[in-house]
Structures are given as structure tokens and as C-alpha cells.
mmCIF file as gemmi writes it, N, C-alpha and C atoms, coordinates in Angstrom:
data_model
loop_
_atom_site.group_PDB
_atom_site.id
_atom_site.type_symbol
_atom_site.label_atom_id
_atom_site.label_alt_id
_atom_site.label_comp_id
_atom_site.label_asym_id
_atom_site.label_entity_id
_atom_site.label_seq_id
_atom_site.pdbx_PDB_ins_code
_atom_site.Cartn_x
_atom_site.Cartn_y
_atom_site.Cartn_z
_atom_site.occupancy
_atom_site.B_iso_or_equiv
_atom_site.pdbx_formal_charge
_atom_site.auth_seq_id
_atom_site.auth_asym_id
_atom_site.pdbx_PDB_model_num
ATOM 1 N N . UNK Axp A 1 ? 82.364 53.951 97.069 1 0 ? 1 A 1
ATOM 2 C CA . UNK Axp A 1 ? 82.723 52.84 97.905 1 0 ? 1 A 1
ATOM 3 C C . UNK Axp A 1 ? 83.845 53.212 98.87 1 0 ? 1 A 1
ATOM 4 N N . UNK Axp A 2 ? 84.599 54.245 99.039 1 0 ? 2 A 1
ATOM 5 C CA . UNK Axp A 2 ? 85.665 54.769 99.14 1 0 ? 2 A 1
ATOM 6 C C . UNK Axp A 2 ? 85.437 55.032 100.937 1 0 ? 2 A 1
ATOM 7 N N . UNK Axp A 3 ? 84.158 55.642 101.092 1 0 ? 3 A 1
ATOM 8 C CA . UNK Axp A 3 ? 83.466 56.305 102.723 1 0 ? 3 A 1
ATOM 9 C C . UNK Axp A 3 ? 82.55 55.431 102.576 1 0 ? 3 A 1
ATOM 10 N N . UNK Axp A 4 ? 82.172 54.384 102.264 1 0 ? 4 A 1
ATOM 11 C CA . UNK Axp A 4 ? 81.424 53.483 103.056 1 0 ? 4 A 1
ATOM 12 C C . UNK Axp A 4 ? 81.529 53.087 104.308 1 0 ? 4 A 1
ATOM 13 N N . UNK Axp A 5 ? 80.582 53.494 105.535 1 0 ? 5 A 1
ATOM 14 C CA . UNK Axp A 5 ? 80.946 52.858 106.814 1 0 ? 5 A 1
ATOM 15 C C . UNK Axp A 5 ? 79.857 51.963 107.508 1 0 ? 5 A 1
ATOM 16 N N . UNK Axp A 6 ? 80.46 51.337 108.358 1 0 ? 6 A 1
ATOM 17 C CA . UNK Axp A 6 ? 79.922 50.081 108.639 1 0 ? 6 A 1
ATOM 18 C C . UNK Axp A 6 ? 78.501 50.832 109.706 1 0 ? 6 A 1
ATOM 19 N N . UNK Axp A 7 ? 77.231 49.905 109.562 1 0 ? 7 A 1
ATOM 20 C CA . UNK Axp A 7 ? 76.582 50.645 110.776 1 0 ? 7 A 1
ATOM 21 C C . UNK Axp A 7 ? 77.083 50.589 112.091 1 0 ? 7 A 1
ATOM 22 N N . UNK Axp A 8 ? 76.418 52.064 112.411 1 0 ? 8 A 1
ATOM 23 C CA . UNK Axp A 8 ? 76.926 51.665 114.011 1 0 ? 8 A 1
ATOM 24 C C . UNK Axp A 8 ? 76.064 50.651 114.965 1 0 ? 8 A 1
ATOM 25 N N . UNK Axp A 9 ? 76.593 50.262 115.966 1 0 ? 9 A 1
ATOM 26 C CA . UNK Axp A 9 ? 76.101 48.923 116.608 1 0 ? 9 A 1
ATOM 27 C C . UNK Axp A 9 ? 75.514 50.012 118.148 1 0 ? 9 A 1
ATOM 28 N N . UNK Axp A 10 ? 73.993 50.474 117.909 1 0 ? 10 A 1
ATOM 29 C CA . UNK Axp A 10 ? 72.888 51.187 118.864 1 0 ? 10 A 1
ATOM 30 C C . UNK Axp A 10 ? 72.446 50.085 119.53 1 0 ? 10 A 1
ATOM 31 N N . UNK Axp A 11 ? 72.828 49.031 119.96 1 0 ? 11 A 1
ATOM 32 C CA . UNK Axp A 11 ? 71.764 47.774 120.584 1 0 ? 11 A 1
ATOM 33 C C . UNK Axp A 11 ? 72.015 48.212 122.235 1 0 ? 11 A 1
ATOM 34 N N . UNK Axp A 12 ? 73.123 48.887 122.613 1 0 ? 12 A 1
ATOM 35 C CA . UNK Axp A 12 ? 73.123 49.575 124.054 1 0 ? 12 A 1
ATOM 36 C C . UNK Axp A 12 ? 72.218 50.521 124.108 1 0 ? 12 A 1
ATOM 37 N N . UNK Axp A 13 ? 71.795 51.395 123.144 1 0 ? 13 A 1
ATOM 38 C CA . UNK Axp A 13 ? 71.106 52.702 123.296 1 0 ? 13 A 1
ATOM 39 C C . UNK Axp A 13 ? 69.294 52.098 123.703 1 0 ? 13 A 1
ATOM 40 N N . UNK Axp A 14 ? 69.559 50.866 122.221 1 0 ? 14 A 1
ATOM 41 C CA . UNK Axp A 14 ? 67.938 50.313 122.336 1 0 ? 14 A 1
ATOM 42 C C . UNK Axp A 14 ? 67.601 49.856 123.823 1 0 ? 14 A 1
ATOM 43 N N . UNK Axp A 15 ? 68.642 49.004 124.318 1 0 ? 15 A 1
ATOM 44 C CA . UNK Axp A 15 ? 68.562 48.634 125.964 1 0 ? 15 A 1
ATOM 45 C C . UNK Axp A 15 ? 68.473 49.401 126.676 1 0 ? 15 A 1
ATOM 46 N N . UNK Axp A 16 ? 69.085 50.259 126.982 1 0 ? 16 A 1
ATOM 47 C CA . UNK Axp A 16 ? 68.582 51.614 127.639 1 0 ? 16 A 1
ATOM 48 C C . UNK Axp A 16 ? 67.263 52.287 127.929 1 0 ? 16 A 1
ATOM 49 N N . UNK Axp A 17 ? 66.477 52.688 126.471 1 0 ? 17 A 1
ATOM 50 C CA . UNK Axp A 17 ? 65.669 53.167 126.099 1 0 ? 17 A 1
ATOM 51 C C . UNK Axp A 17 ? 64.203 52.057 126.73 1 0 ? 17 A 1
ATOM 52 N N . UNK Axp A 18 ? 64.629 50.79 126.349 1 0 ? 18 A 1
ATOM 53 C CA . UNK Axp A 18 ? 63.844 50.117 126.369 1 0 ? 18 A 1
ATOM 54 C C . UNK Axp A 18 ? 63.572 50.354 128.847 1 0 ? 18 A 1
ATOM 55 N N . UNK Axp A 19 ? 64.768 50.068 129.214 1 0 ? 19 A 1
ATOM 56 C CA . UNK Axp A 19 ? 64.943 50.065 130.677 1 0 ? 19 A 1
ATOM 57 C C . UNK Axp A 19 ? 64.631 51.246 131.143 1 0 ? 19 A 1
ATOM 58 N N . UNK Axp A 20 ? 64.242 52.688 130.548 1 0 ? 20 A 1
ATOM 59 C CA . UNK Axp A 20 ? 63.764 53.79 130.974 1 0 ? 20 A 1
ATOM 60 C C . UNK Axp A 20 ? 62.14 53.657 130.634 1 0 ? 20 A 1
ATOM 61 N N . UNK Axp A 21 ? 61.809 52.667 129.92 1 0 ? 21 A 1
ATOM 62 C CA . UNK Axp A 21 ? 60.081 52.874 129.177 1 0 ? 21 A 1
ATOM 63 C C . UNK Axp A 21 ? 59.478 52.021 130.524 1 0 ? 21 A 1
ATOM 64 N N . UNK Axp A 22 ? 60.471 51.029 130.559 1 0 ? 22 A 1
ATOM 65 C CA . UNK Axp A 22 ? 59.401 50.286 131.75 1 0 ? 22 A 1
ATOM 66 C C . UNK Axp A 22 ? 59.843 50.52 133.431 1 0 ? 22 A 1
ATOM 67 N N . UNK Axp A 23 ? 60.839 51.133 133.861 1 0 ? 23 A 1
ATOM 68 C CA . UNK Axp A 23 ? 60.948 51.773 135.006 1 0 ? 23 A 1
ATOM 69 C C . UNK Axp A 23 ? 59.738 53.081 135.297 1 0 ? 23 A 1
ATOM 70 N N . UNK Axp A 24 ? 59.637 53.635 134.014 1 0 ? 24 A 1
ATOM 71 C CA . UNK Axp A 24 ? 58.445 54.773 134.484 1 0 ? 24 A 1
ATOM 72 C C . UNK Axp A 24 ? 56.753 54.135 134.121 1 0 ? 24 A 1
ATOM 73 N N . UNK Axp A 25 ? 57.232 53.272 133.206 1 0 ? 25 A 1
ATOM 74 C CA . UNK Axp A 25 ? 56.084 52.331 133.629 1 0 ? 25 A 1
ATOM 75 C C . UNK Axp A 25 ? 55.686 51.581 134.234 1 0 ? 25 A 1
ATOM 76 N N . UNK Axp A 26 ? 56.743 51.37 135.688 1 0 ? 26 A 1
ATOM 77 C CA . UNK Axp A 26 ? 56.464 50.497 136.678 1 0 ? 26 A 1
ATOM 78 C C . UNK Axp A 26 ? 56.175 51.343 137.947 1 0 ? 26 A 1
ATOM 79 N N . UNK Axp A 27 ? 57.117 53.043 137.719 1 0 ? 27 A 1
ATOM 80 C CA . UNK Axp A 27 ? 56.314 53.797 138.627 1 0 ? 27 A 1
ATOM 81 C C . UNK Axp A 27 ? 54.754 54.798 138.331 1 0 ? 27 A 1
ATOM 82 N N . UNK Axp A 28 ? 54.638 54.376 137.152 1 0 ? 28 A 1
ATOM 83 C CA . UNK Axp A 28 ? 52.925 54.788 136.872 1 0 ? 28 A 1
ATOM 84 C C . UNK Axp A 28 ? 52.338 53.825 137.319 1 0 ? 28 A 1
ATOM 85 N N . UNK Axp A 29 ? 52.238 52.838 137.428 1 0 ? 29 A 1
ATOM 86 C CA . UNK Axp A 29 ? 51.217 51.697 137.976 1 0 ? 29 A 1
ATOM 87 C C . UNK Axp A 29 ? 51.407 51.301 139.438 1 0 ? 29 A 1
ATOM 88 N N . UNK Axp A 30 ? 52.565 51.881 139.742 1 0 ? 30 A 1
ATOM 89 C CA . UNK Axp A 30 ? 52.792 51.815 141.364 1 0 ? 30 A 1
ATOM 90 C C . UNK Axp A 30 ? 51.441 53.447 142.11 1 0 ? 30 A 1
ATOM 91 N N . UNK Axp A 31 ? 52.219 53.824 141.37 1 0 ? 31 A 1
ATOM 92 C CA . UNK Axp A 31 ? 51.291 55.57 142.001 1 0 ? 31 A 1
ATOM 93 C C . UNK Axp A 31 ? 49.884 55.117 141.8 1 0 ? 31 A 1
ATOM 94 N N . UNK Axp A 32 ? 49.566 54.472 140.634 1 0 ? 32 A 1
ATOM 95 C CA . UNK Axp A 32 ? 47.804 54.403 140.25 1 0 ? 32 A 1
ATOM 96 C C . UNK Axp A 32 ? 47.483 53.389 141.318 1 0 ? 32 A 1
ATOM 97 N N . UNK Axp A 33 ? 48.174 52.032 141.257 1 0 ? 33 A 1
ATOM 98 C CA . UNK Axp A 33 ? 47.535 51.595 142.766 1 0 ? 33 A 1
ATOM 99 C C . UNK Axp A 33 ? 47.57 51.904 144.467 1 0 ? 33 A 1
ATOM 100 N N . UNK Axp A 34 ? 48.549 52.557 144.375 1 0 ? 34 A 1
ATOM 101 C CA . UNK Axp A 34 ? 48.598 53.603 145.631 1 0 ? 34 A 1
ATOM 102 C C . UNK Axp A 34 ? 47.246 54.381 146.154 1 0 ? 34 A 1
ATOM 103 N N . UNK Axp A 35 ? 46.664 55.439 144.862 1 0 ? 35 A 1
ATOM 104 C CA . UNK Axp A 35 ? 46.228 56.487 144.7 1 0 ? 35 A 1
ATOM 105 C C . UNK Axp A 35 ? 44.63 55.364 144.718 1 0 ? 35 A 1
ATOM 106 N N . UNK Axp A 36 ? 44.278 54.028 144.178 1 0 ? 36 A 1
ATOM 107 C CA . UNK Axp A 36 ? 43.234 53.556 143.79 1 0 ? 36 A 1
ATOM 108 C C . UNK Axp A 36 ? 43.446 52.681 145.807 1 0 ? 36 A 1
ATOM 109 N N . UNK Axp A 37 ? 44.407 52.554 146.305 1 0 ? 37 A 1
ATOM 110 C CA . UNK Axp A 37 ? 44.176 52.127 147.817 1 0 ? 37 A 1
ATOM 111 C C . UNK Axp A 37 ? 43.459 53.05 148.555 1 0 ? 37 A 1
ATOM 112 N N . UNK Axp A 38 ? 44.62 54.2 147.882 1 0 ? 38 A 1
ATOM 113 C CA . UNK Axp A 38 ? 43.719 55.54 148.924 1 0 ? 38 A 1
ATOM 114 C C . UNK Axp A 38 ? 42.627 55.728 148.952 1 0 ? 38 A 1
ATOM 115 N N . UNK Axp A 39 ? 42.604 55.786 147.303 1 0 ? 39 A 1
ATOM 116 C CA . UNK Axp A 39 ? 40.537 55.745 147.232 1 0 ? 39 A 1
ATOM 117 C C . UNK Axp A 39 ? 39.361 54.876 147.665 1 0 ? 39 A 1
ATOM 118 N N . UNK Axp A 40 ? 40.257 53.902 147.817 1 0 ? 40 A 1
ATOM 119 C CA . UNK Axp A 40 ? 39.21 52.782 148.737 1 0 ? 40 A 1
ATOM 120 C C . UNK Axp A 40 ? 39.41 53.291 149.849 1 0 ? 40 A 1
ATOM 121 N N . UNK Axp A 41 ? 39.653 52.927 150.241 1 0 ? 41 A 1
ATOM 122 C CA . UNK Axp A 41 ? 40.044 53.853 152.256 1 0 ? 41 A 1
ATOM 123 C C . UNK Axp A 41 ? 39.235 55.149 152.289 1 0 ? 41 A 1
ATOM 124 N N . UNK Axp A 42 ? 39.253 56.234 151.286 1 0 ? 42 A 1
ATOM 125 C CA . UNK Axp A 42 ? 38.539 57.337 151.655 1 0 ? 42 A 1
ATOM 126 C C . UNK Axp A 42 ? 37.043 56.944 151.552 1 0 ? 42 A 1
ATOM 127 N N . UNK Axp A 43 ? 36.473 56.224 150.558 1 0 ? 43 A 1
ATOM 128 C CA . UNK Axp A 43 ? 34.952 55.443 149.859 1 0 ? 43 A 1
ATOM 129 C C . UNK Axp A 43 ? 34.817 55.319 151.681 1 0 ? 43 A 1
ATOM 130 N N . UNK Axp A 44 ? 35.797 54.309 151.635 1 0 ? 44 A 1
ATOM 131 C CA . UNK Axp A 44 ? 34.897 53.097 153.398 1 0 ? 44 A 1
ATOM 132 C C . UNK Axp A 44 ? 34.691 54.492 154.582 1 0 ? 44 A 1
ATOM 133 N N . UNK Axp A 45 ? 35.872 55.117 154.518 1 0 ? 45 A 1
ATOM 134 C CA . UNK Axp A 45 ? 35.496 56.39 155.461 1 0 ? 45 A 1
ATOM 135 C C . UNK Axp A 45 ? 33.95 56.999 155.431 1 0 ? 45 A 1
ATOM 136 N N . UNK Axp A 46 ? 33.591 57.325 154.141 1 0 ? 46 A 1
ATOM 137 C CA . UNK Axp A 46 ? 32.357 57.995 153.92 1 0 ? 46 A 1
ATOM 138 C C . UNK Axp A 46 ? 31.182 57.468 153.896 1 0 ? 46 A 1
ATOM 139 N N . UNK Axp A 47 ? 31.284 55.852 153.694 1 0 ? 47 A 1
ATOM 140 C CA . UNK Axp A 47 ? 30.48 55.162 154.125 1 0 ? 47 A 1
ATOM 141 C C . UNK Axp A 47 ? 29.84 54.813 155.696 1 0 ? 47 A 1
ATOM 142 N N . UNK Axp A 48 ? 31.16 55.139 156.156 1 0 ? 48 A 1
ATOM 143 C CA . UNK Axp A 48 ? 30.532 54.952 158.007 1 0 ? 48 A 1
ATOM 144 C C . UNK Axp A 48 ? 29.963 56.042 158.158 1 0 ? 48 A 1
ATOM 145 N N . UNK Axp A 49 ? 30.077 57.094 157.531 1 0 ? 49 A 1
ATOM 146 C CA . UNK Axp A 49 ? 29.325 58.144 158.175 1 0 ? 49 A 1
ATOM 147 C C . UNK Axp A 49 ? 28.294 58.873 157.127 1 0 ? 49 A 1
ATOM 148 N N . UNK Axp A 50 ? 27.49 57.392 156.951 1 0 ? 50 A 1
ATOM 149 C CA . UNK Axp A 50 ? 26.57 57.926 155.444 1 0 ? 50 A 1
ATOM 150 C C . UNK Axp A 50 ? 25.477 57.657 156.771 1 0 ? 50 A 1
ATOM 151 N N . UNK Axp A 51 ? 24.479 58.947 156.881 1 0 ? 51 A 1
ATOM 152 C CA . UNK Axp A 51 ? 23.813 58.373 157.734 1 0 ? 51 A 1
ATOM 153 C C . UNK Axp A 51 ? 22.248 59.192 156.542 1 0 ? 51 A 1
ATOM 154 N N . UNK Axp A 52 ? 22.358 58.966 155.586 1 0 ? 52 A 1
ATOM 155 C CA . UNK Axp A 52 ? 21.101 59.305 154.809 1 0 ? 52 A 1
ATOM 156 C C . UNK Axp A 52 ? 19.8 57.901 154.622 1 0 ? 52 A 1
ATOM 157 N N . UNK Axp A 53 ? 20.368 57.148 155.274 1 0 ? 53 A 1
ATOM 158 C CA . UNK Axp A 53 ? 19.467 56.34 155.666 1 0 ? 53 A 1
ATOM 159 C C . UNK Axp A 53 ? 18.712 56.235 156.978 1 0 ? 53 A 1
């Protein structure tokens, strides 16, 4: 009982952790709809010049 110590108080670390999970998860879903605009835009490009009909 003598070195008993109190826990330490991590609820800053958890906040942190938690504010780094969804910042890079807000720039993964930024890039994927970026990258899914682009891909529409390139589709319509190749469509005007689908002349296999």
C-alpha cells in the first residue's frame, strides 16, 4: 500500500488520438471524392468521343 499510485488522468492523450483518427479521415474522403469527380469528368470526356457507334 506504501507505492500505490493514483491513475494517471490520459483523457488529453484519448482527445488527441481521437482528433488525429478523424482529420485523416476527413482527408481520405476528401481525396476519394476529388479522385471519384475526376473520374466522372474523364468517363464524360470519353464518351464524346465514343464514336463506335
Amino acid at each position: 500500500m506504501l507505492f500505490q499510485q493514483a491513475t494517471p488522468d490520459t483523457a488529453g492523450y484519448m482527445i488527441a488520438g481521437y482528433a488525429v483518427l478523424f482529420g485523416v479521415l476527413l482527408v481520405y474522403l476528401t481525396s476519394f471524392f476529388v479522385r471519384f469527380k475526376k473520374l466522372r469528368q474523364d468517363l464524360d470526356i470519353l464518351e464524346e468521343f465514343d464514336v463506335g457507334d
